[in-house]
N, C-alpha and C positions, 0 to 999 in steps of 0.2 A: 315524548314524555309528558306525561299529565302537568296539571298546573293546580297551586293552592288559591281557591275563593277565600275570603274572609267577607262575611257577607254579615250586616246588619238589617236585620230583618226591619229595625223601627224607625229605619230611613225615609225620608221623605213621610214624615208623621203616617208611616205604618203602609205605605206604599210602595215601600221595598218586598214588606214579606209579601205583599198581595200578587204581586207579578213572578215569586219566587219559581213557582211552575213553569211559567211561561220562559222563563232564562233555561230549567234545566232543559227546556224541548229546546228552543236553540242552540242549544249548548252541543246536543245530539243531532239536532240537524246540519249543524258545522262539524263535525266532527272531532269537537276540541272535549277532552278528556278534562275532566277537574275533581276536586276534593272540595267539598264547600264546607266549610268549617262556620258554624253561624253563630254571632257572639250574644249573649245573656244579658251583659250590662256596661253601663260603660265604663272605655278602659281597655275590657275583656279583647280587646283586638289588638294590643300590645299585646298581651300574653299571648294568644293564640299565635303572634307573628313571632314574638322573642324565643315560644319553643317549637316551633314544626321544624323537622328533620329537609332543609332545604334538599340534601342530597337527592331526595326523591321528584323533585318539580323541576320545570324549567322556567316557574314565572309565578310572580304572587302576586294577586288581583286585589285590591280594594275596592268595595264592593257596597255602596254606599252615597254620604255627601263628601265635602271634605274633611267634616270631624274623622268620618272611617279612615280620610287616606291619610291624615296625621298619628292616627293610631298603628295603622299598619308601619309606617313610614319610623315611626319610633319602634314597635316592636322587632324591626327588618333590624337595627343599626344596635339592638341589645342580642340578638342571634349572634350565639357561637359559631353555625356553621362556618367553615372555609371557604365555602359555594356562598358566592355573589350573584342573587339571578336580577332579572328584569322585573321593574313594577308594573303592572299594569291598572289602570283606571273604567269602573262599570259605573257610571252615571248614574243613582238611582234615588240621589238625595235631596233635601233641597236647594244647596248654594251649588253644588259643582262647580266651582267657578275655576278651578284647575284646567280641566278638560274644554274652557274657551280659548285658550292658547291651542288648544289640538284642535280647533272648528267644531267644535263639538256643543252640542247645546244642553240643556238641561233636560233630563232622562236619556239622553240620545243611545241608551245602552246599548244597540244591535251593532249600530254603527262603531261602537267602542270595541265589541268583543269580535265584529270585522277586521278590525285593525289587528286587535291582540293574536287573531289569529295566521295574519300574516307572519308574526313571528317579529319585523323587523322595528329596529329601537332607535332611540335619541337620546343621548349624553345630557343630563339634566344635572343643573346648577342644585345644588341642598341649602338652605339656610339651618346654621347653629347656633344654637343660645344655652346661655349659662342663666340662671335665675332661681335664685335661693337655694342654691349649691345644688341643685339638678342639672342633668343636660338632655338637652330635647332639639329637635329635629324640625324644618318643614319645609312643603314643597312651593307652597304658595304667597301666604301674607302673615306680616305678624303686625300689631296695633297697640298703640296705648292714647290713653286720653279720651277724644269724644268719641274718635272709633269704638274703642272697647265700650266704653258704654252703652254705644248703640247694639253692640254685640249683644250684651248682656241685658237691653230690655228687648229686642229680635228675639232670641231665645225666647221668651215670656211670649212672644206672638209666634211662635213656629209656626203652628199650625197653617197661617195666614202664609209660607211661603216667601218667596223674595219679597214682598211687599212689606214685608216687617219690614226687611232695614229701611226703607224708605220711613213708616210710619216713626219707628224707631229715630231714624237721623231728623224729623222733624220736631219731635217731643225733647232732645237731648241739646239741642238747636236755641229751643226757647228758654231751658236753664242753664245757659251756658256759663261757664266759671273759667278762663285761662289758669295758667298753674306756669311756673319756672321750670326751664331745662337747662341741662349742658350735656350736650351730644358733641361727640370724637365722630368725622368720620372721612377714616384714615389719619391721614395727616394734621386736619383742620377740625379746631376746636370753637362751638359757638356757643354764646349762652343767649337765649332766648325766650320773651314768654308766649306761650304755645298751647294752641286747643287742641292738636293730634296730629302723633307723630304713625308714620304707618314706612314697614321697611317691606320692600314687594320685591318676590321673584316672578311672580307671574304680573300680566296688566289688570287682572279682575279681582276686585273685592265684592264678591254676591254679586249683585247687577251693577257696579259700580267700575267705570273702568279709569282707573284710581292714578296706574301708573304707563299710559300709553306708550312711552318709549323702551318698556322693560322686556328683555330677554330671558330666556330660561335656561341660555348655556353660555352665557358672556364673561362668568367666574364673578361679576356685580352685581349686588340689591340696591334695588332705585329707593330710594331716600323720600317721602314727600312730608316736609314742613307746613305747617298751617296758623298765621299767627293770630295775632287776635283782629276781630272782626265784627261788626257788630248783627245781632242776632238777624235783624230785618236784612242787615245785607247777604248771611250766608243763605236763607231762605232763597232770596232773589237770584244769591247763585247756585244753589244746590241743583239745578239741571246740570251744570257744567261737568258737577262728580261725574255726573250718569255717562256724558261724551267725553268727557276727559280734557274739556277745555277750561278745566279749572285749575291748572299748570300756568296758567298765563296770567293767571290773576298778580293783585302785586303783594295781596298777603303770604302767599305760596312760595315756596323754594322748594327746588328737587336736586338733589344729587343721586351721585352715583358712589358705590365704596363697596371693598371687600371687607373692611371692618368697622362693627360700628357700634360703642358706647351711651348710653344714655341715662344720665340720672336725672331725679326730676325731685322737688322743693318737699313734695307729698307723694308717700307709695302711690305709684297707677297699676292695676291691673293689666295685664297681659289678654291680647287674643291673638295667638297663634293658630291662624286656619279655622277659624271662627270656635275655637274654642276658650274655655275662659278657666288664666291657671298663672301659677307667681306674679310675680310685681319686677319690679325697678328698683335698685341700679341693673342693669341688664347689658351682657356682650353677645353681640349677634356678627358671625363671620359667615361669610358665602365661600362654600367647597366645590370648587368649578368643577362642574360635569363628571358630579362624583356619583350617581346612579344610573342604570340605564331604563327606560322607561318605552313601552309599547309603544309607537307612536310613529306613521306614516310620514 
């Protein structure tokens, strides 16, 4: 049975449509049958996901960076259909940073729709949040505080690729402002004052490997606390984000939790999968290996 594309052509700042040819010949040359549905604007990839007639696929592709697989990934869980198929991931955006849990690198698409076309899947953890009385979905990361921030001036550098959040986490670094928290998670209640809080299912945020110890089907989101710190010293340690030895530092705390609350002193923005959308007080639950997802 054929399979549904949802394909963003303005991925990878317009790198996605340009290679679009080049997928549908692979596509034929594997012999994997698709519908490529390609979305208009953003958003438009929830809808495209919340109405196609699952009965007819055996697998819907998100087809993009990971803004696309947030959209799909919400549009999948707003679908009436009865039929529950397989996600699959086409690396064609900037951050991809989902598909480094799969070995997968950035564009690595051939290699993606190899896999996809084996057919065979993995039970993948879902992260769900409540925020300003929506509910939304994600596969990867969700962030408040200097994360999001850096989210949201990255966005302003797209163009520039992973090296935004770098350039990004340096500019947001040097006006750094801590804020008040009280995070629940689970059982254990803390209050803290805090420069960014980030809950991961996957270990990668962009090029950032955030949360080293995180699994994708353990039914837990890794936790990572960041307290206050002073500017010259996160500078000094901002390699560590990159390798992930920045868990050991002593401003840092990580847990692990199936549930997890967080308000904070002043609304923060939200970025769930590098996208930027409600605020705080926010509940975020992990739904153990509640999709299935292409994946060798």
């Amino acid at each position: 049975m054929k399979k549904l594309i949802i394909y963003n052509p303005w991925a990878g700042h317009g790198f996605a449509g340009k290679i679009l040819p080049q997928i549908k010949a692979y596509l034929e040359e594997i012999e994997m049958p698709c519908d490529i549905l390609v979305t208009e604007h953003r958003g438009h990839g929830i809808d495209l996901a919340k109405d196609a007639d699952f009965s007819q696929y055996s697998g819907v592709l998100a087809a993009g960076g990971d803004g696309t697989l947030f959209e799909v990934i919400n549009g999948y869980y707003r679908n009436a259909s009865a039929t529950r198929l397989p996600i699959g991931v086409i690396p064609i955006g900037t951050g991809n940073a989902f598909v480094r849990d799969m070995d997968l690198h950035h564009h690595d698409w051939k290699p993606a729709l190899d896999i996809i076309k084996t057919g065979k899947t993995r039970k993948v953890d879902v992260g769900h949040f409540n925020t300003e009385g929506q509910t939304w979905y994600y596969l990867n990361i969700l962030g408040l505080g200097l994360v999001a921030d850096i989210g949201a001036t990255a966005l302003k550098m797209k163009a520039l690729g992973n090296v935004s959040y770098t350039l990004g986490s340096l500019y947001h670094i040097l006006k750094l402002k801590p804020f008040n928290i009280k995070i629940e998670i689970d059982d254990l209640t803390l209050e803290r004052e805090n420069i960014f809080v980030e809950i991961s299912n996957t270990r990668y945020t962009a090029n950032f490997l955030m949360a080293p110890d995180a699994k994708t089907d353990d039914g837990l989101l890794d936790v990572t606390l960041l307290g206050p710190k002073s500017r010259i010293g996160l500078i000094r340690s901002f390699p560590k984000i990159i390798t992930g030895d920045h868990i050991h530092m002593e401003e840092v705390e990580t847990f692990q939790a199936c549930h997890i609350r967080v308000e904070t002193d002043i609304p923060k923005i939200l970025t769930p999968d590098g996208e930027l959308m409600g605020s705080t007080p926010i509940d975020i639950d992990c739904l153990k290996q509640a999709i299935d997802v292409f994946w060798i």
